[in-house]
KEKE-3310 file (N, C-alpha, C; in steps of 0.2 Angstrom, whole numbers, plus 5000, padded with zeros to 4 digits):
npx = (5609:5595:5588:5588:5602:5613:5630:5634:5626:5614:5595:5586:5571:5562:5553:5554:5544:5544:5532:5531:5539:5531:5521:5507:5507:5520:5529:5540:5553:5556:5553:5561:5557:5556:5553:5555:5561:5551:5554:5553:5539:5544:5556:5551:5547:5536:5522:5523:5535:5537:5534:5541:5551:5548:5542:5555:5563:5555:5557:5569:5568:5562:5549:5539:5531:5528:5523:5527:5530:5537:5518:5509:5496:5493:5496:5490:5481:5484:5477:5474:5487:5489:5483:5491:5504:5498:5495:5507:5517:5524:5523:5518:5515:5508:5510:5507:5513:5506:5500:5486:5478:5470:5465:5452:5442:5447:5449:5441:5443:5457:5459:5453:5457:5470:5477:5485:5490:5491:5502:5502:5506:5508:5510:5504:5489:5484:5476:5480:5495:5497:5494:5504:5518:5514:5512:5497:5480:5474:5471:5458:5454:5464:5461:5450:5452:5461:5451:5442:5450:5452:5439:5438:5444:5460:5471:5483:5479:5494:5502:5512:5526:5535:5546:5549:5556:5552:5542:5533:5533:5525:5514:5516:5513:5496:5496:5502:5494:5482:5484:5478:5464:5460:5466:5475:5489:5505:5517:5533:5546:5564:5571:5578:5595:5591:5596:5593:5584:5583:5580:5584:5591:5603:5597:5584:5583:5574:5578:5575:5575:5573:5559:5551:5554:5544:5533:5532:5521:5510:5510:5518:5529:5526:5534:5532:5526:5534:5523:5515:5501:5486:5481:5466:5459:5442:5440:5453:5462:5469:5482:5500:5509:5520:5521:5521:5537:5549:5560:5566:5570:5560:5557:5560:5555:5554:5541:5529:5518:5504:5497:5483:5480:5474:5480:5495:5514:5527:5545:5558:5572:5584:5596:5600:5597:5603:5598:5603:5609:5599:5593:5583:5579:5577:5576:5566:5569:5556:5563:5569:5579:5590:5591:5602:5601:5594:5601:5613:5622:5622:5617:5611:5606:5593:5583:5590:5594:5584:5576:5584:5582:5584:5580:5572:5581:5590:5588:5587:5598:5605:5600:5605:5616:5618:5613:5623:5632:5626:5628:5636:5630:5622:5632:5631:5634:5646:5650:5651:5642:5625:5612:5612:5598:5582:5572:5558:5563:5567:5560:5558)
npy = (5439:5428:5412:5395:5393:5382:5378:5386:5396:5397:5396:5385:5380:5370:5356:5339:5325:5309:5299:5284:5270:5259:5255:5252:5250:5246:5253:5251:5262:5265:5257:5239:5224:5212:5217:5230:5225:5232:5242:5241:5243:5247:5254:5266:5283:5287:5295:5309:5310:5315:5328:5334:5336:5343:5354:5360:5360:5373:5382:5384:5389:5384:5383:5378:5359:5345:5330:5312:5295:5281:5277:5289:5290:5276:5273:5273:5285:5296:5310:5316:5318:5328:5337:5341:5344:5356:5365:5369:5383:5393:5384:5386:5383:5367:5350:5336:5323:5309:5294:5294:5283:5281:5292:5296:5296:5301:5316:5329:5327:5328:5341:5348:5344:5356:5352:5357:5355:5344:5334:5323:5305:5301:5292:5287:5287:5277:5260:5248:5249:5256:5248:5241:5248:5250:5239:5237:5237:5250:5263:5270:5271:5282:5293:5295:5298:5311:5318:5320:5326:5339:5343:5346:5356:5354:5364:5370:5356:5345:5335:5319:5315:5302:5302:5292:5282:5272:5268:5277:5288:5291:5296:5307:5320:5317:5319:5331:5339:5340:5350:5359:5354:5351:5359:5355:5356:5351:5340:5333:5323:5319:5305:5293:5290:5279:5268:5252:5247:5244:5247:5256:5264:5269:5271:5271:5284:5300:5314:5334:5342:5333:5330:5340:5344:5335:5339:5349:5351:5354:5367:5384:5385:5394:5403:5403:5417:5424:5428:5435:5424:5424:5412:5406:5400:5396:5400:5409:5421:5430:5420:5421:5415:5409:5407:5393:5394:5400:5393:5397:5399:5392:5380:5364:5363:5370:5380:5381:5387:5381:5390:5398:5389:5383:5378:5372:5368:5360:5356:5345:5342:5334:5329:5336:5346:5353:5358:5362:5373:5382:5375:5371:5361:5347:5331:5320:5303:5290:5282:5290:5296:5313:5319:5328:5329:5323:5316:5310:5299:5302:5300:5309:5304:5305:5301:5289:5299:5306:5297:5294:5303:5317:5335:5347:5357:5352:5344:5354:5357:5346:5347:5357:5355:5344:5353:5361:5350:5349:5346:5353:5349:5338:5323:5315:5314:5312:5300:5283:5273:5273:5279:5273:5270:5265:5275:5271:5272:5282:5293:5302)
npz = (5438:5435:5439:5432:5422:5411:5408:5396:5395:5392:5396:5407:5404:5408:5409:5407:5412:5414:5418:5418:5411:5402:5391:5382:5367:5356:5346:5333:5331:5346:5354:5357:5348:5357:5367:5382:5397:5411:5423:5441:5453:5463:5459:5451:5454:5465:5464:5473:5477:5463:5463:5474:5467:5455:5461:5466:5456:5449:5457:5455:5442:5432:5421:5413:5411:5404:5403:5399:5394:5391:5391:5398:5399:5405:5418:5435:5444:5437:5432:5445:5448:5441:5444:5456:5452:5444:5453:5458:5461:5451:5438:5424:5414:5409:5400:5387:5383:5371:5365:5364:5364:5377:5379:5375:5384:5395:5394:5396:5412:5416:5408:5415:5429:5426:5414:5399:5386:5374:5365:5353:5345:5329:5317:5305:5295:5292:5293:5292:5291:5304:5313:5310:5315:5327:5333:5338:5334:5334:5325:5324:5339:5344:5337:5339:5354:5350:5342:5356:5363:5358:5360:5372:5374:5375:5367:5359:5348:5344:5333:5332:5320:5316:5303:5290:5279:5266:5274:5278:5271:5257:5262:5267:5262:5264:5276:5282:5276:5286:5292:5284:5282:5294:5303:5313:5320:5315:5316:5309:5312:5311:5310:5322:5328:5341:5354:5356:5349:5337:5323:5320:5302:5290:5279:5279:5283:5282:5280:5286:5274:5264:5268:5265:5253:5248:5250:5244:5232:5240:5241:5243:5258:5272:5283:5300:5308:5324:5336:5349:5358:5366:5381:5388:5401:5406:5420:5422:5424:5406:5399:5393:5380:5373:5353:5341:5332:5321:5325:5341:5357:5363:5359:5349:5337:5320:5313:5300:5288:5276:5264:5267:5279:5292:5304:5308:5302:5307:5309:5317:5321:5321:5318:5306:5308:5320:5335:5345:5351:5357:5364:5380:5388:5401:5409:5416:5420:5423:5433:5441:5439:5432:5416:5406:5393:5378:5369:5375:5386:5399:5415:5432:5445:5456:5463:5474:5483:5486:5491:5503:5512:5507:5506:5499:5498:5495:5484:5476:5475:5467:5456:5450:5449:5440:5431:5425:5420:5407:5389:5377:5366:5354:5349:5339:5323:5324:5333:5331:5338:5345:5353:5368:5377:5374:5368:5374:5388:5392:5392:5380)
capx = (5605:5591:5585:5591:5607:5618:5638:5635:5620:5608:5591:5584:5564:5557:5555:5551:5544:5542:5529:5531:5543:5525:5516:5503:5511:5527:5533:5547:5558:5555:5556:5564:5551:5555:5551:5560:5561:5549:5555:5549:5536:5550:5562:5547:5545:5530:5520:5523:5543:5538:5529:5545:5556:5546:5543:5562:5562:5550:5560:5576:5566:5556:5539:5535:5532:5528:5523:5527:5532:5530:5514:5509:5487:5493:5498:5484:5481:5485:5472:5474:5496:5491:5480:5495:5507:5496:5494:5513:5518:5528:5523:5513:5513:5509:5506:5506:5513:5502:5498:5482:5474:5466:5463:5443:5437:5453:5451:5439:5445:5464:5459:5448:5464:5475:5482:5483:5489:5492:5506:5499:5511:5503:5515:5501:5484:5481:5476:5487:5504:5497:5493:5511:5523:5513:5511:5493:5476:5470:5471:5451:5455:5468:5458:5444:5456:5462:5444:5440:5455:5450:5430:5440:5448:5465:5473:5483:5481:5499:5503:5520:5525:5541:5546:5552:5559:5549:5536:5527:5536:5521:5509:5518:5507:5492:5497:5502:5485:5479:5484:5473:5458:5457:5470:5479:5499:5507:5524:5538:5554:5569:5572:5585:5598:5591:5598:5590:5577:5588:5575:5588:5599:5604:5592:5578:5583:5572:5583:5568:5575:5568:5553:5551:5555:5539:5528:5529:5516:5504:5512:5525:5528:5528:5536:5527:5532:5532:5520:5510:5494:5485:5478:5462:5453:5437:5441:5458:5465:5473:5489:5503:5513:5526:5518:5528:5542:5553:5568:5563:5571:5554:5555:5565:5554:5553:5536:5528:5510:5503:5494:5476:5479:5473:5486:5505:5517:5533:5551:5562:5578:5587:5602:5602:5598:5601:5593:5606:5610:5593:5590:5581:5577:5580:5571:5566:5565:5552:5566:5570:5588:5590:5595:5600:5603:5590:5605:5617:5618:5623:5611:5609:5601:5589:5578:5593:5594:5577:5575:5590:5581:5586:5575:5568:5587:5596:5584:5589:5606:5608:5597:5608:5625:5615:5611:5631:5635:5623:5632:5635:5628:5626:5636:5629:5636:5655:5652:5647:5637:5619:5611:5611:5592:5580:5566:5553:5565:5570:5553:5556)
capy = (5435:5425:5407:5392:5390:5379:5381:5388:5403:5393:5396:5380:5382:5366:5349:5334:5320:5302:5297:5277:5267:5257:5257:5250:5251:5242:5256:5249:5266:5268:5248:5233:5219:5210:5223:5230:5223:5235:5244:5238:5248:5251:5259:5273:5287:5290:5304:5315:5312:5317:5334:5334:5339:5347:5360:5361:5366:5378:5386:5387:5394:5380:5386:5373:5354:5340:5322:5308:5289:5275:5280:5290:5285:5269:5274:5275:5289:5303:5315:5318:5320:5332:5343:5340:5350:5362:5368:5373:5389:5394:5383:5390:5377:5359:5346:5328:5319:5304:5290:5296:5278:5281:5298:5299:5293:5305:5323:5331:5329:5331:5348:5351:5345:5361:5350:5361:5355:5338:5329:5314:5302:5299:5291:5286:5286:5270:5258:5243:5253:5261:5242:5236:5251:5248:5233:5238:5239:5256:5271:5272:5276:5288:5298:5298:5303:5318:5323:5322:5333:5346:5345:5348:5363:5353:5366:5367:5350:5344:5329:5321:5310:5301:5300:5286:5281:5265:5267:5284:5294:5292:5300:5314:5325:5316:5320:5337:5341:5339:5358:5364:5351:5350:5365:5353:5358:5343:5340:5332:5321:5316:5295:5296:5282:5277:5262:5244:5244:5241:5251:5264:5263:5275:5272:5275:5290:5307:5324:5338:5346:5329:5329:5348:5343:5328:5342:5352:5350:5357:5375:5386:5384:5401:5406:5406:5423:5424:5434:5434:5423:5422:5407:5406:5397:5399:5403:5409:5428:5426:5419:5423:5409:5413:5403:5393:5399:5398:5392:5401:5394:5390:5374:5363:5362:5374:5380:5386:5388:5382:5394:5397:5384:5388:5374:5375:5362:5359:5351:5344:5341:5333:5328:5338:5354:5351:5363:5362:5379:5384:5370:5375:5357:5344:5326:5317:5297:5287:5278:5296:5301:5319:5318:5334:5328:5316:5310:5310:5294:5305:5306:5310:5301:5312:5295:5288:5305:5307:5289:5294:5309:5325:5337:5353:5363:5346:5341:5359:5359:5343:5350:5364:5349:5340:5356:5361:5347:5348:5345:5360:5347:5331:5323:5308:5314:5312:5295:5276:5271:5273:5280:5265:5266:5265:5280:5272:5272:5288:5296:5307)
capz = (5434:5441:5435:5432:5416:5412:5409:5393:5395:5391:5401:5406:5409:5405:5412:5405:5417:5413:5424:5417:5407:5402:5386:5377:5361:5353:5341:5331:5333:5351:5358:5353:5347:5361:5372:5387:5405:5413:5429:5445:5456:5469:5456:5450:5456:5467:5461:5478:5474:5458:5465:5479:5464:5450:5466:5467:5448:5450:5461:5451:5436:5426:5421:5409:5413:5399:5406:5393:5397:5391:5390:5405:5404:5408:5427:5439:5445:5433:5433:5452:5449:5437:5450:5460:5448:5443:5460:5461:5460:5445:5433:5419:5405:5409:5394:5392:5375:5374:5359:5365:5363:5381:5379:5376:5391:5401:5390:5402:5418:5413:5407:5422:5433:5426:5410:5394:5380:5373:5359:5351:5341:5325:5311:5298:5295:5287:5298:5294:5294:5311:5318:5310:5317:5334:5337:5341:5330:5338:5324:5327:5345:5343:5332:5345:5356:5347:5345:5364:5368:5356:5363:5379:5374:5377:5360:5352:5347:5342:5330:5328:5314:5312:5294:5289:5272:5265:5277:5279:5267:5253:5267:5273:5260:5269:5288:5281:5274:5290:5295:5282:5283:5302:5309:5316:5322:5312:5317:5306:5316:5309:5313:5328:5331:5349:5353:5358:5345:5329:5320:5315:5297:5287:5272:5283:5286:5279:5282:5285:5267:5261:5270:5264:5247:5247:5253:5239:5227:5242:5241:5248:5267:5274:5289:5306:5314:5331:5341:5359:5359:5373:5381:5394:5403:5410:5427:5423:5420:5400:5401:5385:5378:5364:5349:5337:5330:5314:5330:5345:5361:5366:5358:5345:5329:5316:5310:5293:5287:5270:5262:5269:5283:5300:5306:5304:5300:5310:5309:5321:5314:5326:5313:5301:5308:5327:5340:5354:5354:5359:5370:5388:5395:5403:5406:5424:5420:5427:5439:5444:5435:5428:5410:5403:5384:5376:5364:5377:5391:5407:5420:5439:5451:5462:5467:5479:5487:5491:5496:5509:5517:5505:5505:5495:5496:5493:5478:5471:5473:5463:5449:5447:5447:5434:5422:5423:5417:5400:5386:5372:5359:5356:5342:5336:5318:5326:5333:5327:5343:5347:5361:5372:5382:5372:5369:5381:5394:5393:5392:5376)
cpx = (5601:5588:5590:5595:5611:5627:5641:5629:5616:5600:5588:5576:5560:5560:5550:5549:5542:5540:5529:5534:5539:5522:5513:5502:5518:5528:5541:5552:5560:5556:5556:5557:5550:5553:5556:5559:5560:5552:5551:5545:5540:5555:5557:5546:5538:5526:5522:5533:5544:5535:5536:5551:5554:5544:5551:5565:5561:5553:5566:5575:5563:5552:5536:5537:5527:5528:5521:5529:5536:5523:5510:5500:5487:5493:5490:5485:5484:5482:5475:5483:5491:5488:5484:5500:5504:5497:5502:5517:5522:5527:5516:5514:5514:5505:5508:5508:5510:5502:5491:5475:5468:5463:5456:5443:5440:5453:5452:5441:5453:5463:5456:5456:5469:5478:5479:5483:5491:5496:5504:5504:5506:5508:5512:5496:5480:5480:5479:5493:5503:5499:5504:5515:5521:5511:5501:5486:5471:5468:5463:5450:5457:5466:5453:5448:5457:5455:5440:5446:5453:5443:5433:5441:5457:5470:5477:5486:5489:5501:5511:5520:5534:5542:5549:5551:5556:5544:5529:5528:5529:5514:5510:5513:5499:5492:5499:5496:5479:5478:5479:5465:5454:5460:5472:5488:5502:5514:5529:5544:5557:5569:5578:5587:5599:5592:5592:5585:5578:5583:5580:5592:5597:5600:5585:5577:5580:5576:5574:5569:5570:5562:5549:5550:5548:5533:5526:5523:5508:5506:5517:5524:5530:5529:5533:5531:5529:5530:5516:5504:5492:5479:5472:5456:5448:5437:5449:5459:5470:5478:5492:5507:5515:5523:5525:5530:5546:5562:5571:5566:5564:5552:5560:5562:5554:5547:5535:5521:5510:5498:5486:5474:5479:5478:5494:5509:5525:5540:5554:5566:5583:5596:5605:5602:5598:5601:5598:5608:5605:5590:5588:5579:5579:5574:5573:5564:5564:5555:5572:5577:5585:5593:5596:5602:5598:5596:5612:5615:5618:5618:5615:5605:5600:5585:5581:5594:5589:5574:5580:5588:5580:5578:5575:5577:5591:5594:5590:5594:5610:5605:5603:5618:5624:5617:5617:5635:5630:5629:5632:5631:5628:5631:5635:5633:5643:5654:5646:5643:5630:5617:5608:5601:5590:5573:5560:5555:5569:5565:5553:5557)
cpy = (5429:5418:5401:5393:5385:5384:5385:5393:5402:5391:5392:5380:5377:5359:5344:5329:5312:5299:5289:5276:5263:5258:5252:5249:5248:5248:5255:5254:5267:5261:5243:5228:5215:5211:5224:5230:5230:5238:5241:5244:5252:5257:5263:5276:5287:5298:5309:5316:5317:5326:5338:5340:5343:5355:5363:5365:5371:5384:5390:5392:5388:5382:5380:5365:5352:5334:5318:5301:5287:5280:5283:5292:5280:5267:5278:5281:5298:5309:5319:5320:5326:5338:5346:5346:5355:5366:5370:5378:5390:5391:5384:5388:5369:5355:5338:5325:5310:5299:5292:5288:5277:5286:5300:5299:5302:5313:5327:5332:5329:5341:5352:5352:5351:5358:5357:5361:5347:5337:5324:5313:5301:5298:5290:5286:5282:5265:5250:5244:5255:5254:5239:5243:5251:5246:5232:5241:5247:5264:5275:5276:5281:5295:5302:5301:5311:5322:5325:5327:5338:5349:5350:5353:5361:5356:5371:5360:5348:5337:5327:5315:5309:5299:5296:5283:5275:5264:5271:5288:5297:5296:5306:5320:5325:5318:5328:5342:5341:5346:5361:5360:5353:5355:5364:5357:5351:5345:5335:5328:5319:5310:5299:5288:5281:5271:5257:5242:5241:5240:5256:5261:5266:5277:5272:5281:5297:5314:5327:5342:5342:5329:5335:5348:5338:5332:5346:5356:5353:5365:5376:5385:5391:5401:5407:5411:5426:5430:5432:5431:5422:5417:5408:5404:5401:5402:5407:5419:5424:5428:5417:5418:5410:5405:5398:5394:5396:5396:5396:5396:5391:5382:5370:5362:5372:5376:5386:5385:5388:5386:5392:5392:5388:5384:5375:5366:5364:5353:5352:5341:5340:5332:5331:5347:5355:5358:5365:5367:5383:5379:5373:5370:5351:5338:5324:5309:5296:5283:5284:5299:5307:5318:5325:5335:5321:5310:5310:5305:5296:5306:5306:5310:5308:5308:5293:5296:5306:5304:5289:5300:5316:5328:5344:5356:5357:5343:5347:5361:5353:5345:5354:5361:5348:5346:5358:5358:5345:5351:5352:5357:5339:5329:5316:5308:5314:5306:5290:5274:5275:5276:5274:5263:5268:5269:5278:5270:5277:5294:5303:5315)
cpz = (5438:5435:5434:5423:5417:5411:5401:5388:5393:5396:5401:5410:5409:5405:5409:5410:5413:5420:5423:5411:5403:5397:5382:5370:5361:5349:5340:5332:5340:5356:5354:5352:5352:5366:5376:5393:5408:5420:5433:5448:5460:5465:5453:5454:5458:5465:5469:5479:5468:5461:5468:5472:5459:5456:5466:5460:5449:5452:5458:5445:5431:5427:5416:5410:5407:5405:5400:5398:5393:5389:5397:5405:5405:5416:5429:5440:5443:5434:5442:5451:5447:5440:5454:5458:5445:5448:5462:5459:5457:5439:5428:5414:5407:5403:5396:5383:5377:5365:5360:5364:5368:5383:5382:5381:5397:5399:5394:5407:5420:5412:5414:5428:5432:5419:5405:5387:5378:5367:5359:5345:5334:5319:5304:5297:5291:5292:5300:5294:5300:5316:5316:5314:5323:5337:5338:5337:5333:5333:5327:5335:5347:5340:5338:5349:5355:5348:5351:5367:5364:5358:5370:5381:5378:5369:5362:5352:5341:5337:5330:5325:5314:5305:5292:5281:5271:5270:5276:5274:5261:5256:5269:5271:5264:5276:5285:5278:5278:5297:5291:5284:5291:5306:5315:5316:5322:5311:5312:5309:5314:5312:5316:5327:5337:5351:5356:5351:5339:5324:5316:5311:5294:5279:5276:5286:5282:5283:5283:5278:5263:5262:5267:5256:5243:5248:5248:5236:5233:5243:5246:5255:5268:5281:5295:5310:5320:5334:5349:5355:5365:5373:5389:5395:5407:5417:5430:5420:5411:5404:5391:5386:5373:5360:5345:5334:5324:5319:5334:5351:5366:5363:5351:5338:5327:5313:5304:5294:5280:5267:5262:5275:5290:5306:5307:5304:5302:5310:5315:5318:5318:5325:5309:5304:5316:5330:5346:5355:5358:5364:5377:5391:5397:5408:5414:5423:5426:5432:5443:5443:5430:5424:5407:5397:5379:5373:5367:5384:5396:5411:5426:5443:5456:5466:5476:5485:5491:5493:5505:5513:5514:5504:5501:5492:5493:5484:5474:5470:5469:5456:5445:5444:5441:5427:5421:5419:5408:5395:5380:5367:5358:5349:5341:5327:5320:5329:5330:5332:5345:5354:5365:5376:5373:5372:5376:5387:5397:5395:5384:5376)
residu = (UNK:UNK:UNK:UNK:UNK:UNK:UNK:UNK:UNK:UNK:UNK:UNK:UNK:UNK:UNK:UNK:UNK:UNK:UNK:UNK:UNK:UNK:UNK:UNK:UNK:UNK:UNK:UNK:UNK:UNK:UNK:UNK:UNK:UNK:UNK:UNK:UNK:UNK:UNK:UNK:UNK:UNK:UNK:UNK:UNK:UNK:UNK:UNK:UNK:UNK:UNK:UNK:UNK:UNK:UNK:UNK:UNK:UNK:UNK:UNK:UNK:UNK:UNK:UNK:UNK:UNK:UNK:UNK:UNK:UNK:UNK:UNK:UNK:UNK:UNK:UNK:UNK:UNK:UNK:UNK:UNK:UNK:UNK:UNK:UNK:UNK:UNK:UNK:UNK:UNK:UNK:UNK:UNK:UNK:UNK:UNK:UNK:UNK:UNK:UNK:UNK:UNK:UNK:UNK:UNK:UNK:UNK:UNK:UNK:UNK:UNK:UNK:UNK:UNK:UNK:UNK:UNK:UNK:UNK:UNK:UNK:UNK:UNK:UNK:UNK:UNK:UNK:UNK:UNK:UNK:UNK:UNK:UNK:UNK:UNK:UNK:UNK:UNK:UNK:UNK:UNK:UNK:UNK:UNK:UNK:UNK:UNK:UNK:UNK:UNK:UNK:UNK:UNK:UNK:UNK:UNK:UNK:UNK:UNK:UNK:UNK:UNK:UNK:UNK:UNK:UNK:UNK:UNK:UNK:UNK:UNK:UNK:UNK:UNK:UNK:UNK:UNK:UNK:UNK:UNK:UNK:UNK:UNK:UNK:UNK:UNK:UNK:UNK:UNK:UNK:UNK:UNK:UNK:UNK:UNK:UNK:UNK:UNK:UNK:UNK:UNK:UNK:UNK:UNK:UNK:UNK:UNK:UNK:UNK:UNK:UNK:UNK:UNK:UNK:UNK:UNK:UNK:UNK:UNK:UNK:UNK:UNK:UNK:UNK:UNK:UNK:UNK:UNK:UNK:UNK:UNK:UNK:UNK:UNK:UNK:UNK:UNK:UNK:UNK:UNK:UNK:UNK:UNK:UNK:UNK:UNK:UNK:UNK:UNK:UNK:UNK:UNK:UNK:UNK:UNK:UNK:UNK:UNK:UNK:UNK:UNK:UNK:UNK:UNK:UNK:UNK:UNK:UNK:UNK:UNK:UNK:UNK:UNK:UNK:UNK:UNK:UNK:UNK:UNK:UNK:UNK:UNK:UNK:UNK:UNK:UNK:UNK:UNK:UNK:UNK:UNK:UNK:UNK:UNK:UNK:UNK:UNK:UNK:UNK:UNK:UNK:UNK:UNK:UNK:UNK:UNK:UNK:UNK:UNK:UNK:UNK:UNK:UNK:UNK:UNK:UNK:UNK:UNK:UNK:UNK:UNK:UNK:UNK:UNK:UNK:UNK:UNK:UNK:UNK:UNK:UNK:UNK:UNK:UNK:UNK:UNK:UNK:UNK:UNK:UNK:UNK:UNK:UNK:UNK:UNK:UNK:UNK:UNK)
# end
């Protein structure tokens, strides 16, 4: 058997990087109001560390790479990293989850670099709940955003919406009517309790049945069933990407399609209907620890290592320590405590 698993036959393809703990946005789920005491320059990973180990991946069997933060258009020199990881052999899906505030200007030449598809946060589309849950009056930008990735041919364009009870809940039909209007891929996320932000309590909480339940009145959800699309760029031979699935280890949401929608509508269900059996990945924060469980605090230093010498075989033999130790599950519904960092210092 070839590839990298864990210690429980679980094939792990797919790596998240957190290129910056850094963002331009306060989201009350994701950091505390006060904020959070930023890393220093010395403790981030340089992007040619970061190349040093996503090669090392690569190696073991990751084919898909995601760059999330903080918010990672805030970091200089993005466009050129992502030239960098395109350019290394075996990865064949790179994406970029973004608030997309700095988007426009970046679509084009992101996509031209090798990027391919884009996640944008998108909790509300009214523009004083956007400015209150982000500290930050920008829906206007965001939007444009969106629309400079999809000119760019950065698709499928991805939405994600946390649900939140007294906040967005009266919108969800809004933000989901946005599969049919626009054919967008509009995502759904159960509230997490991550700790620092003291954002999360249990009456803020929407289950996906609930969320399921509020959607209603725009018709059945029907079942996205999984086939080969193929994806190609202009100068590329097509390349096949397993689409999204009704709980396909290709990913942890769930999708359906409302009737006549060129879009789809997806849950993640982190709580209530959690995904850990099907899990394949495993997270690189921006001060260089492998995490191999979002809702679990364990990581493994790979920064210290490669600060001390190690090289290509040394990277790859801790990867393979770190993903042994991935957890069957997490169990946040078994205890009372919180996951102690706090999302934007996790990368997501």
């Amino acid at each position: 058997m070839t590839g990298l698993y864990d210690s429980y036959n679980r094939s792990i393809t797919y790596l998240r990087v957190s290129v910056t703990d850094r963002c331009n946005f306060r989201c009350a789920y994701c950091m505390p109001a006060q904020g959070v005491k930023p890393c220093s320059h010395a403790e981030v990973l340089r992007y040619e560390e970061i190349v040093l180990i996503v090669r090392a991946a690569a190696e073991l069997g990751i084919r898909k790479v995601r760059l999330t933060g903080g918010e990672p258009l805030v970091r200089a020199g993005l466009v050129d990293f992502v030239a960098m990881l395109a350019a290394i052999p075996g990865i064949d899906d790179l994406a970029l989850s973004t608030n997309a505030s700095l988007l426009e200007g970046k679509a084009e030449a992101l996509k031209k670099a090798g990027l391919r598809r884009v996640n944008v946060s998108l909790d509300t589309l009214r523009p004083d709940r956007f400015a209150s849950i982000t500290g930050v009056p920008a829906l206007e930008r965001v939007l444009a955003g969106i629309a400079a990735a999809q000119r760019a041919g950065l698709e499928p364009v991805k939405t994600n919406t946390v649900a939140v009870r007294g906040f967005n809940d009266d919108e969800l039909i809004d933000i989901a009517s946005l599969s049919l209007e626009r054919g967008w891929h509009v995502r759904f996320i159960e509230l997490m309790p991550m700790g620092e932000t003291g954002f999360w309590s249990a009456d803020r909480y929407l289950s996906t049945e609930e969320i399921k339940d509020k959607l209603a009145p725009l018709g059945p959800l029907e079942p996205v069933v999984p086939a080969p699309r193929p994806q190609k760029d202009a100068d590329d031979e097509p390349r096949f990407f397993p689409p999204p699935s009704t709980g396909s280890v290709e990913g942890p949401a769930r999708y359906y399609r409302l009737p006549g929608a060129s879009g789809t509508i997806g849950f993640i269900s982190p709580l209530s209907e959690h995904f850990c059996g099907s899990c394949n990945r495993v997270r690189l924060t921006s001060d260089g620890h492998l995490r191999t469980c979002l809702l679990w605090d364990d990581e493994i230093d790979l920064r210290g290592p490669l600060r001390s010498g190690a090289g290509l075989e040394e990277i790859k033999a801790l990867i393979v320590q770190a993903v042994l130790t991935k957890p069957v599950g997490h169990l946040l519904s078994q205890r009372e405590e919180e996951v102690q960092k706090a999302m934007s210092r996790i990368g997501g």
